[in-house]
N, C-alpha and C positions, 0 to 999 in steps of 0.2 A: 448272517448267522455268526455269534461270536463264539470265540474259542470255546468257549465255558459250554454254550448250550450245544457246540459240533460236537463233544464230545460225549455230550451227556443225551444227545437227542434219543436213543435208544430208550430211554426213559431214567433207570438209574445209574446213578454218578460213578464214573468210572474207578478203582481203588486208587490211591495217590503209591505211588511207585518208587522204591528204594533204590533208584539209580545206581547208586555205589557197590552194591550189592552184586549189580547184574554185569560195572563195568568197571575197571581199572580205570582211574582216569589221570590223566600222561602230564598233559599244558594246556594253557588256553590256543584254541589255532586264530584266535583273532575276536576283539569286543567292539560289540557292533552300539549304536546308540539306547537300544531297549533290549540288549540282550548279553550272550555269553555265550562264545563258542567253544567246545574243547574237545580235546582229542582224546579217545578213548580207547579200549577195549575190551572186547567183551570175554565175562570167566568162564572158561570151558572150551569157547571156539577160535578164542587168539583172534579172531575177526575185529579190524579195527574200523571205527566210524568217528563221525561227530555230531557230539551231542549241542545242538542248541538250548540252552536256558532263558527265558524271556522273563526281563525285571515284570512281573506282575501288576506292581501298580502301576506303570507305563500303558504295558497294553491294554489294562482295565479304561484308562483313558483314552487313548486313541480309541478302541469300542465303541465308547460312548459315545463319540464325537459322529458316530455311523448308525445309531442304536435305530433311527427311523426309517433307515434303508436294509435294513437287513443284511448287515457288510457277512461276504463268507471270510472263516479268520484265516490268518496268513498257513496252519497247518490244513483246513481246507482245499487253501489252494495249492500248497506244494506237495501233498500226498498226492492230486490229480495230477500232477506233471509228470510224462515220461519221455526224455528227449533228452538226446548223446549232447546237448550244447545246456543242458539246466541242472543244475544240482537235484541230487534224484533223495527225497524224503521216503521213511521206512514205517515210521512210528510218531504216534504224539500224545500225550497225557500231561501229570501231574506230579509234581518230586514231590516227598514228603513236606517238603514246606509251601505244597499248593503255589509253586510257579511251573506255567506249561514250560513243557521239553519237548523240542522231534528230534527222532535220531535219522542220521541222514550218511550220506556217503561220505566218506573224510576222502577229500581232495590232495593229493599229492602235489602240489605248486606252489607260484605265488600270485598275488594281486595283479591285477592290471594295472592299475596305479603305479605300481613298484618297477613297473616295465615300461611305462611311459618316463615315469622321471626317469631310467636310468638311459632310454636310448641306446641300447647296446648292440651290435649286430643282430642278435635275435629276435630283435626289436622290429629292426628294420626287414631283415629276410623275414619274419611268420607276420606281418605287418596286414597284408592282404587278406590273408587266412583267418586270421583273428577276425578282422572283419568280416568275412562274409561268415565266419561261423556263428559270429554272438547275432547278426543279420538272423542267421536261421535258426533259433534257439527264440530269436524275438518273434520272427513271424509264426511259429509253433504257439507262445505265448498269448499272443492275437486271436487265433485261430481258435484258442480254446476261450476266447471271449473272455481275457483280462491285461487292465494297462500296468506295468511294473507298479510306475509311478517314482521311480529314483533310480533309474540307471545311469550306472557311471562307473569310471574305472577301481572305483574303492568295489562295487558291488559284481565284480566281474572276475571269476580266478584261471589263472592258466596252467594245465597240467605241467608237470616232466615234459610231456612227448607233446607237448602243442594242443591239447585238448581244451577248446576256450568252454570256461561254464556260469553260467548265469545263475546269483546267486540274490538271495535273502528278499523275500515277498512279504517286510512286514507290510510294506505302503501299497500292496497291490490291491488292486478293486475290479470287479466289473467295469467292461466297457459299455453298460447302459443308462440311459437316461438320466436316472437318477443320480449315477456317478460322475456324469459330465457335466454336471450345472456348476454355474462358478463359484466361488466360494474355497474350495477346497486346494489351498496351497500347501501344500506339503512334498519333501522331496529334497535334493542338493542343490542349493538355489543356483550355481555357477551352470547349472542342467538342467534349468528349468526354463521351457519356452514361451515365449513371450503372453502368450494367450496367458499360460496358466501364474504366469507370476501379476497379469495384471487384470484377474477374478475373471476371467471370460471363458467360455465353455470351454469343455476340450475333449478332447477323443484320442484315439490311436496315436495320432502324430504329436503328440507331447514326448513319445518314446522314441517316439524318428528324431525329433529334434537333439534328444541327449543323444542318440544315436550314433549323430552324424558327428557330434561333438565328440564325443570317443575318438571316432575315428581320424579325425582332425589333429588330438590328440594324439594319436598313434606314429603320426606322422612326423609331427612338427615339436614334441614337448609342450606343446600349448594351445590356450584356447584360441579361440577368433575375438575374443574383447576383453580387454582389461578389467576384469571384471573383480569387486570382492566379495566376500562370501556371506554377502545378506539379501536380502530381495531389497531394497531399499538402492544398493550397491549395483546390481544386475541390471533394475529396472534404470539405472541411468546410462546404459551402455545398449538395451535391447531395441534403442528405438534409434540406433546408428547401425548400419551393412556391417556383416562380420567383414574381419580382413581377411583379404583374398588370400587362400593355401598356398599359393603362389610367390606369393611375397617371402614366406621361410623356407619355401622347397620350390625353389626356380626349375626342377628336373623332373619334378612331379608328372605323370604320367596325365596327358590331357585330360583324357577320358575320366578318371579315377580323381581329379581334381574338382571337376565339375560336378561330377557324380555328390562329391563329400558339401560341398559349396549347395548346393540344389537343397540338402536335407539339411543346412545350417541357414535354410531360409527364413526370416522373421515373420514372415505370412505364410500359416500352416497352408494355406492353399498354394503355394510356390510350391512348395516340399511334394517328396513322394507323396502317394497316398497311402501305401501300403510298406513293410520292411519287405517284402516281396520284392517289388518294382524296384528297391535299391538294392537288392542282393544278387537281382541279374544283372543290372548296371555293374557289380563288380566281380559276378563272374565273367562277363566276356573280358575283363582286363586281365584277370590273371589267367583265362586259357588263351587269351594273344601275347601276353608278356611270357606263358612258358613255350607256345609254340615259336616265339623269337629266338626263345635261348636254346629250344633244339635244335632250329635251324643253324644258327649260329656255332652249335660243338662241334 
């Protein structure tokens, strides 16, 4: 179901909506490839949010590209999310110049990206956490029977107080059938696994795969492959072993090494099967690595 008809399925067309009207609006908090994020507030309540703007003729295309599946559109899917680890959607419509808008919870943070390049102590101490919390933000996402389709640390933001949240569903789809046939390459190709960069079904573990790569990431400042940022570029590195987490972090905790290495497997069936089965793998490491350091005070 596309944006256009989720909103209008009730039968008549929703009114198109004076945004400016209802919200102060501050700066942009970040522009995404088919949209525009900004920070707002609303008049009367001081309550502040963010409002997404989606380029129109973009998502008109992307739609189409789905028009025989019946894709639900990305405000579909994020008004159904409710979970302390995903960005939490309020509203979705129409601005007077007929481009959709949701308004959504304004994030206090930064990027994940912006915390892997910078490798900063807090990098390293909320390292674990960040992981197993975007882990369970992802298996909640599964659970409700959809693949992101482009996770990665540009699409991930981390609060003040450590709060990891999983953000922007334009590329998300059903995980049925009709959404796993091959064909459908879309996403950050430095994130995309191997199946899917080389037209072959996919399911769930295309998101374990960026997954693990995050977390890889989180650790070391870097991928597992030299890779550059076209599918052309990817595919000449996905059909070599990532390099071993070991290699840039000689102290890496056995367990949590393996663990990351397992879901940077190039054959989805190596990998976890589920973000479940990897988010207990790394809670027993950080409830053994905190029961060390109490023993230890």
């Amino acid at each position: 179901m596309s944006l256009f008809s989720f909103l209008n399925k009730s039968g008549a067309r929703q009114p198109k909506v004076d945004l400016k009207e209802r919200y102060y609006f501050q700066a942009t908090a970040g522009p995404g490839s088919m949209s525009k994020v900004w920070r707002a507030t609303e008049r009367g309540t001081e309550r502040r949010f963010a409002i997404k703007i989606l380029d129109k003729q973009k998502t008109a295309r992307l739609e189409e590209r789905y028009q025989a599946y019946n894709k639900p559109s990305e405000a579909e899917i994020t008004l159904q999310l409710d979970h302390p680890n995903i960005v939490k959607a309020y509203e979705a419509g129409f601005t007077l110049e007929g481009e959709p808008y949701l308004i959504m919870e304004l994030i206090d943070g930064v990027s994940l990206s912006y915390l892997v390049d910078l490798q900063n102590s807090r990098m390293k101490k909320q390292a674990l956490s960040f992981m197993i919390q975007l882990g369970q933000g992802l298996a909640y996402l599964h659970e409700q029977g959809f693949l992101h389709h482009d996770l990665c640390p540009r699409n991930i933001m981390v609060t003040d107080d450590n709060r990891v949240k999983l953000i922007d569903f334009g590329l998300a789809v059903p995980n049925t059938p009709d959404f796993q046939k091959p064909g459908n390459r879309t996403g950050t190709a430095q994130y995309m696994a191997p199946e899917l960069i080389k037209r072959q079904r996919i399911d769930q573990r295309i998101d374990l795969f960026a997954y693990a790569l995050t977390c890889y990431e989180m650790v070391t400042g870097k991928l597992p492959w030299n890779a550059g940022d076209t599918y052309e570029s990817v595919l000449k590195y996905i059909n070599s072993p990532p390099k071993d987490i070991r290699e840039y972090s000689p102290k890496l905790d056995e367990q949590l090494a393996e663990t990351i290495m397992k879901g940077c497997s190039t054959n989805p069936d190596d990998r976890f099967q589920s973000a479940n089965e990897m988010v207990e793998q790394l809670v027993q490491v950080y409830r053994r690595l905190k029961a060390r350091k109490r023993s230890q005070s």
